[in-house]
VEXKOL-173646 format. One record per residue (C-alpha): residue in one letter; x, y, z. Coordinates in steps of 0.05 Angstrom, whole numbers, plus 32768, in hexadecimal, padded with zeros to 4 digits. Layout:
AXYZ...
// end
This chain:
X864A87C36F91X864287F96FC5X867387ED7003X865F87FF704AX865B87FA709EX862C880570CCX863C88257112X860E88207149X861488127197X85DD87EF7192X85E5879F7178X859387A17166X859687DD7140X85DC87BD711BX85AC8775710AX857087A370F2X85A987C170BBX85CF877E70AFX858B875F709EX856B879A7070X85B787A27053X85B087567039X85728762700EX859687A56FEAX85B8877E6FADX85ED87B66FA7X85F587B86FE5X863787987009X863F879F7054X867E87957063X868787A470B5X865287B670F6X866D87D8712DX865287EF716EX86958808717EX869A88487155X86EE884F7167X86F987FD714DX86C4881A7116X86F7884E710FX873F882A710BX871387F670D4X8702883D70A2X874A884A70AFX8763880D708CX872587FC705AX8700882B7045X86B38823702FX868588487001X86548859703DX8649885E707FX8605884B70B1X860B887670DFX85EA887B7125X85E988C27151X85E388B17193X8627888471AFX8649888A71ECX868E88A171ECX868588C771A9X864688D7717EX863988C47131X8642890F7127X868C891C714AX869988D1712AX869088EA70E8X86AF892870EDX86EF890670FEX86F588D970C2X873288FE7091X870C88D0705CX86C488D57059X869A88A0703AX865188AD7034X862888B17071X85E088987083X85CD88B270C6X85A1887B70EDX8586889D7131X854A888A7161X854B88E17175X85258909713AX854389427151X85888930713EX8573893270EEX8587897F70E6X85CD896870FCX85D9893170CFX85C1895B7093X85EC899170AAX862A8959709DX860B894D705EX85F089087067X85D488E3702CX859A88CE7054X857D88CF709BX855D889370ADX8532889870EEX853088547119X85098829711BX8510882970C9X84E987FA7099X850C87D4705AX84F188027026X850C8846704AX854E88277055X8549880A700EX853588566FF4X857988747020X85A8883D6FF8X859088506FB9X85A188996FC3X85E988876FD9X85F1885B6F9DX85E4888A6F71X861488B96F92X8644887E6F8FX863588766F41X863D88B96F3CX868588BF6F4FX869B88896F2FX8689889D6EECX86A788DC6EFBX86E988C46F0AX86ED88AB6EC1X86E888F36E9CX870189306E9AX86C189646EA9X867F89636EBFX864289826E9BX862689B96ECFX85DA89CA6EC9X85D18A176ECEX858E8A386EB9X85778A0F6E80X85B489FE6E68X85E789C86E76X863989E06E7CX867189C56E6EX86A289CE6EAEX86E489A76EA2X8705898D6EE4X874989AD6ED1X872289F36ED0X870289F46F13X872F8A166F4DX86EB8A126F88X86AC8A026F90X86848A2F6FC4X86348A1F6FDDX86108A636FD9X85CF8A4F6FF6X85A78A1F6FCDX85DE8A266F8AX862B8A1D6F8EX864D8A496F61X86868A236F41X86CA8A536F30X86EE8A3F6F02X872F8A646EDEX870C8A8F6EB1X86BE8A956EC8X86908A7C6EF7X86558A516EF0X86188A4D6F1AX85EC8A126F27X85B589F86F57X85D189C86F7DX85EE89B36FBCX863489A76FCDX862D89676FDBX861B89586F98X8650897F6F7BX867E89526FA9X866B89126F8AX8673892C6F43X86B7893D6F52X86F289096F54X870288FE6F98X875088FD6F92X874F89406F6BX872489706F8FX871789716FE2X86DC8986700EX870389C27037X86BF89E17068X867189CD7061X86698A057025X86AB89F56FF5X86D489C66FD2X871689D86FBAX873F89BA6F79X877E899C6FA1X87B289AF6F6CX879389FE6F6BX879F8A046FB4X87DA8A356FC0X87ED8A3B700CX87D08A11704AX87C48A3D708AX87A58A2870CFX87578A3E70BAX875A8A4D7071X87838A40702FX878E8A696FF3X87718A496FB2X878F8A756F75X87878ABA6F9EX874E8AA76FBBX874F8A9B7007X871B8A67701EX870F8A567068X871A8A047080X86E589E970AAX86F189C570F0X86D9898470DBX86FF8981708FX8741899270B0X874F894870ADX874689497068X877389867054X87A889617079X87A7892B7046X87C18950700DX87ED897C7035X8839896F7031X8856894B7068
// end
């Protein structure tokens, strides 16, 4: 069962999402808020698989919201402004789902998250991933990989001893990594936590390598670094 919230300053917009979210077997909405900061203190304490997500609040938008989570679920931007899309695939959003919404586009957004969800999970239970480069499919063991960086539509994974190329994005590569052994550090890498060497203000050092820390994952470096 999928886990999730909804946010949304709106109480309509929050009934159109309780009532499609009821119909989605897999599918368990825990929470609506259309206070994003009590939305907030609630990820703080129990965390969900995803996240409905609307733009355009007062106070703070979906976008600064998100950005301020340390622990980022899955997100599923919901908007009544098209122009706010490019944003919310800039964060890396599973979906972008464009008010008003009908059942079977919402239905079509879960199903991507869910498999994202599945995704992780299984990953969590072994020790590599196979890595589709070319034709062929590669090995990568977790315990190899010291970073992950995008490179335009491929993210080149380096590992100790070689590097392996593969079409994908890097949100992909994030859910087929296990979450409490590798961390999102800036929009184009993932680092392997126990690889990192030294923590600086903008950037850490990953086995010689120096790799820059985006604005928006600085919460999430903090986690791992040493009180």
């Amino acid at each position: 069962m999928m886990t999730a919230i909804a946010v949304d300053d709106e109480p309509i917009a929050l009934d159109v999402v309780r009532s499609h979210a009821a119909k989605v077997p897999f599918l368990d909405l825990r929470a609506t808020f259309t206070n994003a900061f009590d939305a907030m203190d609630h990820l703080r304490r129990y965390p969900v698989d995803l996240l409905f997500l609307d733009i355009k609040m007062p106070d703070i938008s979906g976008i600064e919201f998100f950005k301020s989570l340390s622990r980022k679920p899955l997100v599923i931007f919901t908007t009544a402004y098209s122009e706010h899309a490019v944003s919310g695939f800039e964060l890396d959003a599973v979906d972008y789902l464009l008010k008003p919404f009908s059942l079977p586009r919402f239905l079509k957004a879960c199903n991507k998250a869910q498999e994202w969800v599945e995704l992780r999970g299984k990953n969590t239970k072994q020790a590599y991933v196979f890595v589709k480069t070319g034709y062929d499919q590669v090995k990568v063991d977790f315990d190899a990989i010291d970073y992950l960086e995008a490179t335009g539509n491929y993210v080149n994974f380096v590992l100790c001893d070689r590097q392996v190329l593969s079409r994908m994005t890097i949100t992909e590569c994030e859910a087929l990594l296990p979450a409490d052994r590798f961390v999102r550090i800036h929009r184009s890498f993932i680092t392997a936590i126990d690889k990192v060497q030294k923590i600086e203000r903008h950037q850490l050092t990953v086995n010689g390598s120096i790799l820059p820390i985006g604005a928006s994952y600085m919460a999430a470096v903090k986690q791992f670094t040493p009180k």
